[in-house]
N, C-alpha and C positions, 0 to 999 in steps of 0.2 A: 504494500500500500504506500500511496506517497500524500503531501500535504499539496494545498493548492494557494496561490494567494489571489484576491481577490483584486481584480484591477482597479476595480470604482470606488474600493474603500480605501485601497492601499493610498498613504500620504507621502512616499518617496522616502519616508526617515531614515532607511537604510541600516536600524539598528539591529535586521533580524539574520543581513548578510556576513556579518562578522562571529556569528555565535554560531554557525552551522557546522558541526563538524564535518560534514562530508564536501564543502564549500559546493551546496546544488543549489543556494540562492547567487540569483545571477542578474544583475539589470537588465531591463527591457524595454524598450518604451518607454522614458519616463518613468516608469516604477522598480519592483520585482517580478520576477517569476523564480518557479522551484521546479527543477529539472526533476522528473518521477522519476528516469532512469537511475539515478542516484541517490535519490532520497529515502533514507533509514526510519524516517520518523526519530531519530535518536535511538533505537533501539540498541540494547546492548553497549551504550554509553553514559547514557541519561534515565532518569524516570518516565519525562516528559519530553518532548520538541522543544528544543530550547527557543526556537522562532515563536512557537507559543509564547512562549517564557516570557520572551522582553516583548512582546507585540502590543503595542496600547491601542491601538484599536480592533473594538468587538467584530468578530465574526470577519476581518480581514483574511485568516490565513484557516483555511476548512481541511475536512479530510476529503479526500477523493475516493 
């Protein structure tokens, strides 16, 4: 499974591409996206997605 970020909510803050340890958050457009090919969810490093983690806005980064 991978995380997805949300275009129209994302605000550019760019705080969620430094915490990734698999680096799958990647700019796009003006925003982010979160490569699925690569994305762990944190598993097997973290409890949680650390893009979770530090994301301040609601329902920006979903599961897929």
């Amino acid at each position: 499974m991978a995380l997805k970020i949300n275009r129209d909510i994302c605000t550019s803050c760019g705080d969620c591409e430094p915490v990734c340890p698999t680096k799958s958050i990647k700019p796009f457009k003006g925003t982010y996206k979160i490569e699925a090919d690569t994305c762990t969810e944190c598993e097997g490093e973290f409890d949680e997605p650390q893009c979770l983690k530090v994301c301040m806005e609601d329902d920006c980064i979903e599961y897929v």
